[in-house]
C-alpha positions in Angstrom: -6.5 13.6 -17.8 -3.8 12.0 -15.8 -1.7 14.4 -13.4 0.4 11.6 -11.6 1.1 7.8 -12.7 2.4 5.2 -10.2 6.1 4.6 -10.1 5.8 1.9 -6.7 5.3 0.8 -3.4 7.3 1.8 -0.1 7.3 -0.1 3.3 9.1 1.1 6.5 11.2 -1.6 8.4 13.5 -1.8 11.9 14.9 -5.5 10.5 15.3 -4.7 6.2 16.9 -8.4 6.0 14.1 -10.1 7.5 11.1 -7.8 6.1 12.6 -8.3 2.6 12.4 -12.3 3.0 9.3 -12.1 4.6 7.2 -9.7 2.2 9.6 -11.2 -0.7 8.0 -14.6 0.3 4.4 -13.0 0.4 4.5 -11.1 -2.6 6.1 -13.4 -4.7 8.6 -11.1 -6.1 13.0 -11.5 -5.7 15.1 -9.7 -3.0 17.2 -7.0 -4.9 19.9 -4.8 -4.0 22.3 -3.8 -0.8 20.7 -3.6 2.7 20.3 0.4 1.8 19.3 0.1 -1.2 16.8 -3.1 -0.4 14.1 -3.5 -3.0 11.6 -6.0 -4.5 11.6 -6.3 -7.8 9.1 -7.8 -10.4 8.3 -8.3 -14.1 8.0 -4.3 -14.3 9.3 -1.1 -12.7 5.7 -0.6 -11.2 6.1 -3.8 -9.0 9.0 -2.7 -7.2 8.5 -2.3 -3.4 11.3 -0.7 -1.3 11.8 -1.6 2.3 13.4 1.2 3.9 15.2 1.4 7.6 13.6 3.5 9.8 13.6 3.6 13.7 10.1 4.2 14.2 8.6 0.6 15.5 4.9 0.1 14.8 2.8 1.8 17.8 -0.9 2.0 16.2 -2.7 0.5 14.2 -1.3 1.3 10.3 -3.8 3.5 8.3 -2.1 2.0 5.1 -1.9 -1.4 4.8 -1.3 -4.4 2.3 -3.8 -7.1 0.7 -2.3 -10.1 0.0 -3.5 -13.9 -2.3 -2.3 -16.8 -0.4 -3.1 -20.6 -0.7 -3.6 -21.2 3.0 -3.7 -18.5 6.2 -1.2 -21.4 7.8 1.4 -20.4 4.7 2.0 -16.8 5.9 2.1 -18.2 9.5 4.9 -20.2 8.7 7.0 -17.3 7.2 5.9 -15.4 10.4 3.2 -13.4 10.7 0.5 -14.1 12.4 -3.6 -14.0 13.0 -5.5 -11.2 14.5 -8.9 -11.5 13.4 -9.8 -15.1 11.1 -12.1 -14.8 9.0 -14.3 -17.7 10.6 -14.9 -15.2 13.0 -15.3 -12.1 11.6 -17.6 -13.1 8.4 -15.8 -11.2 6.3 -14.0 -12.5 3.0 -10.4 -12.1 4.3 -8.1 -12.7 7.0 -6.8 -9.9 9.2 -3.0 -10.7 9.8 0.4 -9.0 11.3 3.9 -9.2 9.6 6.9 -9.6 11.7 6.7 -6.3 12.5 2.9 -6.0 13.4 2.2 -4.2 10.4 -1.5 -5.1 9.5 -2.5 -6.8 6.1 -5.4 -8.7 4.8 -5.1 -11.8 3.3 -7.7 -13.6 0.8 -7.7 -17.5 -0.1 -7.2 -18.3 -3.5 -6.4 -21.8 -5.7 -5.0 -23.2 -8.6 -4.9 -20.5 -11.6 -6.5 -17.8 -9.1 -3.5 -17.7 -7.0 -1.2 -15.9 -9.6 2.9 -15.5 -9.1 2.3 -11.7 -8.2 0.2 -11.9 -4.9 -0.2 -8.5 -3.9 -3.6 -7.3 -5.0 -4.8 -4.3 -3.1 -3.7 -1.1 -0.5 -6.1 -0.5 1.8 -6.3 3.0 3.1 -8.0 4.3 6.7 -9.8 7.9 5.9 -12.4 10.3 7.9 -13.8 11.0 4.5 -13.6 7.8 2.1 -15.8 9.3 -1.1 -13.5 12.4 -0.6 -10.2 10.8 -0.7 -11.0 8.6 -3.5 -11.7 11.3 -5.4 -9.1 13.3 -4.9 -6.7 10.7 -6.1 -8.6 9.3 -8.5 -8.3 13.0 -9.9 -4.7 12.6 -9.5 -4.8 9.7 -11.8 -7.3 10.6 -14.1 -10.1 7.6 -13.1 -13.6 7.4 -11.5 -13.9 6.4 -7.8 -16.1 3.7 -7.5 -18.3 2.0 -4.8 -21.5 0.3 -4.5 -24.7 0.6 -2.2 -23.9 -1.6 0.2 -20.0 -0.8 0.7 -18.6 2.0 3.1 -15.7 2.0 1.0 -14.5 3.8 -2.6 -12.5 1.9 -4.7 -9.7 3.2 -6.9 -8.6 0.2 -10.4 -5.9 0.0 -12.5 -4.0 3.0 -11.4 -1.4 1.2 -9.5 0.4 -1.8 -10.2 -2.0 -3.6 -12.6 -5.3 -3.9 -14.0 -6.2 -6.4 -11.2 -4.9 -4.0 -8.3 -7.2 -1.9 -6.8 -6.6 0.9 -3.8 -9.4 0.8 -1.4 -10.6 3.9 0.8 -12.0 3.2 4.3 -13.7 5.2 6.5 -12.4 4.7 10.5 -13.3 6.8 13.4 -9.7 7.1 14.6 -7.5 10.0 13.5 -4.3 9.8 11.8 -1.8 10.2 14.6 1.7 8.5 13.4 3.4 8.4 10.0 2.7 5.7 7.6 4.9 2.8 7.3 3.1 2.1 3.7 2.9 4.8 1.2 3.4 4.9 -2.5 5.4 7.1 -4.7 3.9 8.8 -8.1 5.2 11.0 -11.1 4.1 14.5 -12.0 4.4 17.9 -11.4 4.8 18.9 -7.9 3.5 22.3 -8.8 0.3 20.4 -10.5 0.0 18.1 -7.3 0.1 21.2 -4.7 -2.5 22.9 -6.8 -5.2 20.0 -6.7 -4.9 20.2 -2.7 -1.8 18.4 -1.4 0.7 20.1 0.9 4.4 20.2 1.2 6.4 18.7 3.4 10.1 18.7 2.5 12.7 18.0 -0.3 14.9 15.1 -1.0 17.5 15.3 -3.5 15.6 12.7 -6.2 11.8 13.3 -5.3 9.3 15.2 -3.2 7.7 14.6 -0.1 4.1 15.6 -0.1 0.9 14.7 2.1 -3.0 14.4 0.4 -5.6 16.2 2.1 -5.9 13.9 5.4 -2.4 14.0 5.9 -0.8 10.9 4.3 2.4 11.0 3.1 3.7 10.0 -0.7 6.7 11.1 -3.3 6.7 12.6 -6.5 8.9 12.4 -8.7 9.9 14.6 -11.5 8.8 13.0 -15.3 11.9 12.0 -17.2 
C-alpha cells in the first residue's frame, strides 16, 4: 500500500534565469512561468521541476543530486557545466559533472533511440544507512528496495517520474551538514508520514515541510 505518490522535483538556485536555461537545456523540458514562480514543465504534472531562489550558495558537496542522458560530456560543457571526475578515469559508467552553480550530477552517454526527449533518469541520494533509507521510502511508496551483490547501493523504480526513473541510495562516510538544494515533493497524509518515522519541521501555507530519518528535507502535500 502506497502512503505518498510523487508530485515533482525541486532545485535551489542563486541565478533562477540562468539555472532554468541551463537544467531546461539538460533535461529537455520548456522554461515556464515568472522568475518566482519558475518551473520546468513536461508531458505530465510529475515532470515538473521548480527552481526556486534561495541565498544559500553551494558550500559542500550535495547529498542529493541529479542523473542526467546526454549525447556527448562536451554538450553539457557547452551549456556550462563542467568535469570533475571523467569517466575515463574513474572506470565507472558515468561522468561526474557541476552545473553552473557547482551542484553535482552524473551524466551517462546515450545514442540514437536511447537518448529520449526526457533526459533526466535518476536522483541519487548520499545516506549513512543505504538498505535503511531505501526502505523507508520505498514504504512510503509502497515498492521493494532493491540492490544486487555487488552494489553498495539500494535502488528505488517507478516511484518517481516514470517507469524508467529510478532513486538511488548511497552510502558516504560524510554527515549531512547543510540543507539540500535537491529534494522532491510527495502527497499523503502528513499524520501518516510522521507515523512511519519522519519529523516535522515547519508549515507553509500549500504543503508541509518534513525531513526522513537522516535528516533530508521533502514536502507533502495534502491529496485533493
Amino acid at each position: 500500500m502506497s502512503l505518498v505518490t510523487w508530485q515533482d522535483l525541486c532545485l535551489d538556485a542563486l541565478d533562477v534565469e540562468a539555472q532554468s536555461r541551463f537544467w531546461a537545456a539538460v533535461s529537455g523540458l520548456d522554461v515556464v512561468g515568472p522568475t518566482e514562480h519558475r518551473r520546468l514543465e513536461g508531458p505530465t504534472p510529475r515532470h515538473t521541476v521548480w527552481i526556486n531562489a534561495v541565498d544559500r550558495p553551494h558550500v559542500v558537496k550535495n547529498r542529493v543530486h541529479l542523473d542526467v542522458y546526454c549525447a556527448a560530456v562536451g554538450d553539457l560543457e557547452a551549456l556550462g557545466a563542467r568535469v570533475l571526475a571523467p569517466a575515463e578515469e574513474t572506470g565507472l559508467a558515468w561522468t561526474m559533472m557541476a552545473d553552473p552553480e557547482d551542484n553535482e550530477f552524473c551524466a551517462f552517454l546515450r545514442t540514437g533511440d536511447a537518448l529520449t526527449d526526457y533526459r533526466l533518469h535518476g536522483i541519487g541520494v548520499d545516506c549513512v544507512d543505504p538498505e535503511a533509507q531505501a526502505s523507508w521510502w520505498g514504504g512510503l511508496f509502497g515498492v521493494e528496495a532493491t540492490t544486487e551483490p555487488e552494489d553498495d547501493w539500494w535502488t528505488l523504480s517507478g516511484v518517481a517520474v516514470d517507469e524508467r526513473m529510478t532513486i538511488d541510495f548511497n552510502a558516504v562516510p560524510e554527515p549531512r551538514t547543510q540543507p539540500h538544494r535537491v529534494h522532491w515533493d510527495v502527497v499523503g497524509r502528513v499524520d501518516e508520514v510522521l507515523a512511519r518515522g519522519a519529523t516535522y519541521l515547519w508549515e507553509r501555507p500549500r504543503w508541509t515541510v518534513l525531513a526522513d530519518p537522516e535528516g533530508n528535507e521533502f514536502c507533502v502535500f495534502p491529496p485533493d
